[in-house]
C-alpha positions, 0 to 999 in steps of 0.5 A: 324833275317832279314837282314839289308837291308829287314829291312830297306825295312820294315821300308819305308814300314811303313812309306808309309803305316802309310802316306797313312792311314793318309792323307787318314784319314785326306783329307776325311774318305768318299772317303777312306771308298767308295773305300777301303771298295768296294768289287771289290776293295777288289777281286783287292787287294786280286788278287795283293797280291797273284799274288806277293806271288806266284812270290816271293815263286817262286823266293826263290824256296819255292814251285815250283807251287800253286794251285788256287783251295784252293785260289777260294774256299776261296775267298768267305770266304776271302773277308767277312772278309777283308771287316769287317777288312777294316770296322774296320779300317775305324770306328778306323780311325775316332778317333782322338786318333788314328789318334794321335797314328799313327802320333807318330809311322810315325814320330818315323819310320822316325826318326829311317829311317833317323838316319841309312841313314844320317851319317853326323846327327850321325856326329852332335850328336855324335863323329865318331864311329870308333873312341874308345871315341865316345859316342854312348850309353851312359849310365848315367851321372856319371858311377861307377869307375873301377880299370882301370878308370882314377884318375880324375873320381874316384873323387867325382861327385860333385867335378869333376864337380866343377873342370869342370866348373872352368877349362872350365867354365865362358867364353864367346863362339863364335858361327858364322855361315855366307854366305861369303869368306873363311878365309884365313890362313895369312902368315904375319911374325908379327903374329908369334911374340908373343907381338901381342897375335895372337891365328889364324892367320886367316884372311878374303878374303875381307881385302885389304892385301889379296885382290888378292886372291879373284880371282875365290873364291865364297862366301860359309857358314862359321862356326867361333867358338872361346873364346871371346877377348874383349878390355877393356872399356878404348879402347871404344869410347862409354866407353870414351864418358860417362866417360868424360859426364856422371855424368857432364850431370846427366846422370847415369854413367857406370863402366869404369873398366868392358869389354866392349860390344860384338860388341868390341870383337876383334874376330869379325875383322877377325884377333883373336887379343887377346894383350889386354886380360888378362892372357898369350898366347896361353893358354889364348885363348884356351877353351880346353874343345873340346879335353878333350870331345874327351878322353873319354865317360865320359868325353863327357856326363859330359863335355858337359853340362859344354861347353854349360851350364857354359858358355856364348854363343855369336851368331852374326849370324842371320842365325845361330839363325834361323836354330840353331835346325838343327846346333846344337843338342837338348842337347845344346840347353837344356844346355844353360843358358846364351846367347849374341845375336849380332844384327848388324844393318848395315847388317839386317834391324831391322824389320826383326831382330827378325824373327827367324824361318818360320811357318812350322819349328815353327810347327815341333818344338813346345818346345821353343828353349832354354827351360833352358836360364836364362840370355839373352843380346840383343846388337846392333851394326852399323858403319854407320848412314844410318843403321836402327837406328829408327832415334834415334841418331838425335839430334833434335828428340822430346820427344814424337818420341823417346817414340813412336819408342821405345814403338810402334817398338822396345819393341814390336819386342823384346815382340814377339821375347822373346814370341816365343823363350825365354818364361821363360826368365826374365833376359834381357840386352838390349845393344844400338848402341850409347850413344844416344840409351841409354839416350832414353831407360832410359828416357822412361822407367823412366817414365813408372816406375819411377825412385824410383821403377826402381832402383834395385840390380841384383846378378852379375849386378850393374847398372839400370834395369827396368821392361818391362811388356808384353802387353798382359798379366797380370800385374806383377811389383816389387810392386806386384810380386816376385821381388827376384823369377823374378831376379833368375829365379825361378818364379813359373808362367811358362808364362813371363808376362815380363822382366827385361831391363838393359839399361846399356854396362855393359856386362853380366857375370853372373854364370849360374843356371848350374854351380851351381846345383852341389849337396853338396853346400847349401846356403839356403832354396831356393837353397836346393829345387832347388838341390833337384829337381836336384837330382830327375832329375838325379835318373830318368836318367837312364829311360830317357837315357839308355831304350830309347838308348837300347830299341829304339836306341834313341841318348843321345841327345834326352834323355837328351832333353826329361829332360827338359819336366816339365813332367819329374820332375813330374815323378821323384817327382812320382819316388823319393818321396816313397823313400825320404818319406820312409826313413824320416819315418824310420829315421826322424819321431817323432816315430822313436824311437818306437821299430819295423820292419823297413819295418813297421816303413817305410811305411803303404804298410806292414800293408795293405798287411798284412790285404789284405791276413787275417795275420795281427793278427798273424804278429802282434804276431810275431813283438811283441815277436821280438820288445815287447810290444810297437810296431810301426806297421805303421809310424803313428800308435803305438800298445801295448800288455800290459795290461796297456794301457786299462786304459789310451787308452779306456779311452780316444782319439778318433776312425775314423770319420764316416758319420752319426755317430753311436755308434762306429764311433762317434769321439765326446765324446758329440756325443758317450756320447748322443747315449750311453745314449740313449742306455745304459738302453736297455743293463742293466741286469734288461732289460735282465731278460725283454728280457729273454723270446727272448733268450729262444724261439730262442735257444729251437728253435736251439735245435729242429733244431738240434735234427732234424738233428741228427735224419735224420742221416744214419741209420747206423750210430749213430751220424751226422756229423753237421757243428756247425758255420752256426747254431751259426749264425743263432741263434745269428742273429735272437736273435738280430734282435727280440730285435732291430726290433721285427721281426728275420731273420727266419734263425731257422726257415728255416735253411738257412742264410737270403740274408741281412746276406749272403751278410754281410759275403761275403763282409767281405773281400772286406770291407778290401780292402776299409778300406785299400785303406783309408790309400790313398785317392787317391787309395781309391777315384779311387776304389770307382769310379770302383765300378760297378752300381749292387754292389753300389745298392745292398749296397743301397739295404741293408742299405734300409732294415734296414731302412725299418726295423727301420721305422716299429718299429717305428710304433709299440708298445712300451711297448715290451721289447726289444732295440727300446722304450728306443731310441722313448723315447728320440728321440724327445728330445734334446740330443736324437739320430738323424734319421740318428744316429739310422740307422747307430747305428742299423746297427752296433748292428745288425753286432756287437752283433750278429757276435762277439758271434757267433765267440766265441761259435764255437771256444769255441765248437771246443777246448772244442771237442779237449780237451774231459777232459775239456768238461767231467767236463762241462757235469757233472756241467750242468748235476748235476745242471739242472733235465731239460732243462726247470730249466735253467734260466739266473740267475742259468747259471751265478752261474756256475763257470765251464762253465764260466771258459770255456766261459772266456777261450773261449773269450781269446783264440778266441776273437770276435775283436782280436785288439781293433779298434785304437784311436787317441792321441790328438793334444798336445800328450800324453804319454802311458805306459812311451811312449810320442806319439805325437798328431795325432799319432793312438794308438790301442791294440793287445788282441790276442798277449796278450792272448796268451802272456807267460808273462801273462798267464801260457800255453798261447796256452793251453785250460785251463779253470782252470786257470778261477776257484776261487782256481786257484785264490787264491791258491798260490801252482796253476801254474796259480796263477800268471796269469794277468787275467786283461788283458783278456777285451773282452769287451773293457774298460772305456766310450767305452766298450761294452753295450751289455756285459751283454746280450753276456755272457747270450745268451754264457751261456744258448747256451752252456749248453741246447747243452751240456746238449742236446747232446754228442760232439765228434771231427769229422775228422781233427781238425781245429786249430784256429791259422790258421783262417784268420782275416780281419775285422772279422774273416773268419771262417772254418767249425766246424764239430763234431760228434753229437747224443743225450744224453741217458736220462738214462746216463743224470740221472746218471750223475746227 
């Protein structure tokens, strides 16, 4: 690590850079881009920074000598390259987001720079280093107690707090800051007498008593700081003047029993006078928060926001006011809610009163200056009637001059002065120099609002308050705005479109928004939320104080100041809300007594991962051995594994919504109804045995295809090694397309997968991400916006087929038997499908009815290789029944007990959809299997975790087509006599089962027996285990391969 002083050098380095950079980039990109790109400029540059290289490697003794020949020889190459580097520089340089960059960096160096070398900015932050209670890190707001911690912080936080606040709060705090003589330190015997009630014996050099020791003493800045001793209204002249006029003149009345105005403290005479206060001195008149911040760490981070939060500041210094953000640190000013503005009229003309701070510091500082003040008095004070006064205390003033000097001078400066340094602030007392002052503000102010409108109760004040609108904006009165928003400071418009004017001496005391944000004390709904925003702003405080005080030495000061950006509360609602919403799921929700993993129940992110990596089929196994058959899967979602539920979840509730709708996706029973009607005659087995010709070309076509594989074996060898999926597919997806377009894939045909269906199987698992990312909108409007352009025309691309497709059998005959004339036959009808509707509908039926039997078969093949007993019984009952392949026909197929004892087996234990796609409760709830579901809830069914359930079926992972047979049925002694056969539905139940049942197990059947009866199967290689396969929407499948040849004639006859 370099030393101290070379990174000090470093840090003004670039400075000196980044400022060069700028202003360069700012005064004029040509000139910087004429002479920095020039090439002799470079050569210069470059002659400059090895001249100073040698020297100091001279210097430091690194090397004695540097030849120059390796430096000429890449001088050529050296100036190309600083040349295109100075070219991108200059290119980088013309955006203003970088130019942005480099000014945040500029001013972070500066900031880092100046807090090393100016001790005495330290000294404002923070208590003196060398001392054990400064705060130079500090950690959180409330540290963990220790076993050497002191009694009072293993307390409560709340509770600490609360003791803070009224230990130290609720008073009212000087704060002066004035060009003048010193104080004096008076020696005057009376001051030790306490009858006085003297707290200082202080007294100014100007008073006539110590008027001699104003001899060689020259005036200097001044700071006064003090409790607040004010006399009490009984003392004041003004107090006296309305008790003895007020109500006989109909003027509205003052409270004569409340402290008086700021301009009666007695702190303000030099002399700290306090006999009239109540309470005993001198422990009335000492604070004591400063040496309670001095004990400790923790007692400074929650003690200071109590000093300046839980009480009233009292400033009667114009100075003070307008280089306050230099005097005092950024926290305070962020802590402060309540403040007394003490303009004494004799010593600053009122028009520039309000003139706080210069255009240049306004620049450097853009946030307000209190950015968390609720409360703000304005009080005026003079002595002499020559004092700027707007000519109000003349009696002889006309009506309309007294209006026009408060509505043309005073309430514009105060509109001006609030815009600039109190934008939020509503609460605003306005405390007049004399009785006079006060008759004029109520009266204009009463006939700009009314007296009736103008009357109005405060929390912590009594008397008349008035709504002053800003010129120049928008219009919000008691009559149209939120009046109880406005009196506690919890509008929701960030702008003050105005404020609230107390024309009354009743001081303001009035408990700061601080002081009551301890968590734990709730009053009502209001106050709940205000406490929640609270908590949130506190889980983030260790982002905003400890990294940035670690990571980049920022001070306390700037880490507590960074909570007061409403950004602030964005993130921590950003941060907080997961975890408040996961723990409402788990503990609160209407489902939280559904049976399920906690993490599940909690939150939707397990469900996604789940289906991310192709495990959720078989996770939804494991939760439900651990859980039973009700299961709660996501916070909204329910599934069951019980075969009660297909009767009361298929038959009604509702799928997701699609856009056109289609079969599957149509959520309307009206709307699923019309397209199931116009489809239904197309899937019925008298259209089947119609259709039965298709089936037979395409699957002879499969067998020539495979005896040509097989034949093309080495000759070594008598099988081939086929991999048995990709044919399935082939065959499935040219079935399927003849009878929906009349026209196939040709995929037999030249043995290879058509590009519309390669492109289906590969977006399999991308179509997972986006049926995941729907669970957020947000996410899922995000993904959809990063789709590349190819991506979304190769969609385009092949929904486009199949309407291309569509359209052509449009224009074909109808008289052929296949799926399209009973749909041209109601299209113009009424309750007909729409053209959309048959796009979207065709679409599904092509990926449906041909994807889901080509997963059975393969599954079926591959438990059948591994159990060669079980396929030795299917050969001899397709061998005993058929002399050819040619005697196969659908009806004979279907009588075969054996082979649909194997395809049931087949279809349990490797289902097409291994979960039934989930439904929605109606809007009054339901009840499901003895469990009340509230409406909205999705429900869905796990058939893979039922079919390989034990309490349904005997040997549940086994491939036992046995358990199919009629005498398993019935026959009381068979071990698989008590299987719940019921729950086996592959085809779903109720109005939304699937048509196409009758044509899947036709095209099984026939598939299966002409391969059976074709060829020999033997396992080849490692088995597969279907257990492993992933599932994302389908199930990805793995190679299938077997050990193939064909069948001897002479064995078949044997057999047979």
């Amino acid at each position: 690590m370099a030393p101290n002083g070379s990174k000090h050098r470093l840090q003004r380095f670039l400075i000196k850079l980044l400022e060069a950079v700028i202003d360069a980039s700012e005064d004029g990109l040509e000139a910087f881009r004429d002479e920095a790109l020039s090439p002799l400029t470079i050569i210069v540059w470059l002659k400059k920074a090895g001249r100073s290289l040698c020297n100091r490697m001279k210097k430091r003794g690194v090397v004695r000598s540097i030849p120059l020949v390796p430096l000429m020889l890449s001088l050529p190459v050296s100036i190309p390259l600083v040349w295109f580097a100075a070219f991108l520089g200059y290119l980088l340089l013309s955006s203003p987001a970088v130019i942005g960059v480099l000014k945040s960096l500029l001013s972070y160096l500066e900031r880092g720079l100046q807090k090393k070398r100016d001790i005495a900015f330290q000294e404002r932050f923070f208590l003196p280093v060398g001392k054990p209670s400064g705060i130079h890190k500090p950690m959180m707001f409330f540290e963990s107690p220790t076993h050497r911690t002191d009694r009072f912080f293993l307390l409560p936080p709340e509770l600490r707090y609360h003791i803070l606040d009224l230990a130290f709060g609720s008073r009212t705090l000087h704060m002066s800051l004035n060009f003048q003589c010193p104080y004096y330190l008076a020696n005057i015997d009376r001051y030790d007498d306490p009858r006085f009630g003297c707290h200082a014996k202080i007294e100014r050099l100007v008073t006539v008593e110590n008027s001699h020791l104003q001899i060689n003493k020259s005036k200097q800045w001044v700071w006064f700081g003090c409790v607040c001793h004010r006399s009490s209204c009984h003392t004041s002249r003004t107090a006296r003047y309305m008790d003895k006029f007020g109500d006989n003149n109909g003027i509205i009345s003052r409270d004569s029993d409340a402290p008086c105005e700021p301009k009666d403290d007695r702190c303000l005479e030099g002399v700290a006078r306090c006999k009239q206060w109540p309470g005993t001195w001198p422990e009335k008149c000492q604070i004591g928060i400063l040496g309670w911040l001095l004990t400790c760490r923790q007692a400074y981070i929650e003690g200071f926001s109590v000093l300046y939060g839980n009480n009233t500041i009292n400033i009667a210094s114009p100075a003070l006011l307008r280089s306050i953000q230099d005097v005092l640190p950024q926290e305070a000013l962020f802590c402060m809610t309540s403040l007394e503005l003490v303009i004494d009229l004799d010593r600053v003309p009122l028009d520039l009163t309000f003139r706080t701070t210069s255009k240049k510091k306004a620049r450097e500082h853009p946030s307000p200056l209190f950015p968390s003040m609720a409360n703000l008095r304005i009080a005026f004070s003079r002595t002499s009637r020559n004092a700027s006064s707007l000519g109000l205390d003349r009696n002889d003033l006309h009506w309309t001059e007294i209006k026009k000097a408060l509505l043309g001078q005073l309430f514009p400066m105060i509109d001006g002065f609030l815009e600039r340094v109190f934008p939020s602030t509503t609460d605003v007392v306005i405390s007049c120099p004399s009785w006079s002052w006060y008759s004029a503000v109520d009266l204009v102010l009463i006939d700009q609002q009314g007296r009736a409108t103008s009357k109005a109760q405060h929390s912590s004040f009594q008397g008349t308050k008035f709504w002053r609108q800003s010129p120049a904006q928008e219009i919000i009165s008691p009559e149209n705005g939120n009046v109880e928003a406005l009196e506690e400071g919890t509008q929701s418009k960030i702008l003050r479109t105005g404020f609230w004017v107390h024309s009354s001496e009743r001081p303001i005391y009035t408990r700061s928004r601080r002081a009551n944000e301890a968590p734990g004390f709730h009053k009502n709904h209001q106050q709940i939320v205000i406490h929640f925003v609270i908590y949130l702003r506190k889980t983030t405080s260790y982002i905003f104080i400890v990294l940035p005080s670690r990571v980049y030495s920022m001070p306390a000061s700037e880490a507590i100041y960074s909570l007061a950006s409403p950004w602030t509360t964005v993130l921590a609602l950003v941060i907080t809300y997961p975890i408040i919403r996961t723990i409402y799921n788990r503990y609160f929700h209407p489902l939280a007594k559904v049976p399920g993993a906690t993490a599940w129940s909690a939150s939707r992110l397990p469900f996604i991962f789940a289906l991310l990596r192709g495990t959720i089929v078989h996770d939804f196994q494991d939760l439900h051995r651990r859980y039973g058959p009700v299961l709660r899967i996501a916070p909204d979602e329910v599934t069951f594994a019980q075969p009660d539920a297909f009767s009361k979840i298929q038959s009604g509730g509702s799928d997701s919504r699609a856009s056109p709708d289609s079969l599957i996706s149509a959520i309307d029973p009206d709307s699923h109804a019309r397209i199931r009607k116009a489809l239904a005659p197309a899937f019925t087995p008298r259209a089947l045995r119609s259709q039965e010709h298709v089936l037979y070309r395409y699957v002879n076509l499969l067998v020539e295809r495979l005896q040509e594989t097989v034949r093309a074996r080495p000759q070594e060898t008598d099988h081939a090694v086929v991999n048995m999926s990709p044919w399935f597919n082939f065959t499935t997806f040219d079935i399927f397309e003849d009878l929906d377009y009349g026209e196939s894939f040709d995929c037999l045909e030249n043995s290879r997968y058509h590009p519309w269906i390669s492109l289906l199987f590969n977006s399999v698992k991308a179509a997972s991400y986006v049926a995941a990312a729907r669970y957020y909108p947000v996410v899922e409007y995000l993904l959809l916006k990063c789709i590349p352009a190819s991506l979304q025309k190769m969609a385009d691309d092949h929904y486009r087929q199949i309407v291309d497709k569509v359209n052509r059998r449009f224009n074909w005959e109808l008289d052929r038997p296949d799926i399209m004339p009973h749909v041209m036959k109601t299209k113009d009808e009424p309750d007909g499908m729409t053209t959309d509707q048959i796009y979207s509908t065709f679409m599904v039926l092509t990926t449906a009815g041909s994807e889901t039997t080509a997963t059975v078969l393969p599954g079926t093949l591959n438990y059948l290789t591994r159990n060669q007993d079980k396929l030795r019984k299917l050969e001899l009952e397709i061998l005993g029944a058929f002399q050819s392949r040619e005697e196969m026909k659908l009806d004979t197929l279907k009588d075969l007990p054996y082979l649909n004892a194997v395809i049931r087996e087949g279809l349990r234990l490797c289902p097409p959809i291994p979960w039934v796609l989930p439904r929605k409760v109606p809007p009054s709830g339901d009840t499901v299997c003895g469990v009340w579901l509230p409406g909205g809830t999705s429900v869905s069914i796990q058939a893979y975790t039922m079919n390989r359930d034990p309490h349904y079926f005997h040997s549940p992972t086994n491939f036992v087509p046995e358990r199919w047979l009629p005498e398993a049925t019935t026959g009381r002694d068979s071990v698989f006599f008590k299987d719940q056969r019921q729950s086996l539905q592959p085809f779903s139940v109720g109005p939304r089962n699937c048509m196409g049942q009758h044509l899947a197990m036709a095209e099984m059947r026939l598939i299966l027996a002409s391969l059976v009866w074709t060829f020999e199967f033997q396992p080849a290689g490692q088995q597969l285990r279907w257990e492993d396969l992933r599932t994302f929407l389908l199930v990805e499948k793995k190679p299938i391969n077997v050990r193939m040849k064909l069948r001897d004639p002479s064995l078949r006859s044997s057999a047979a």
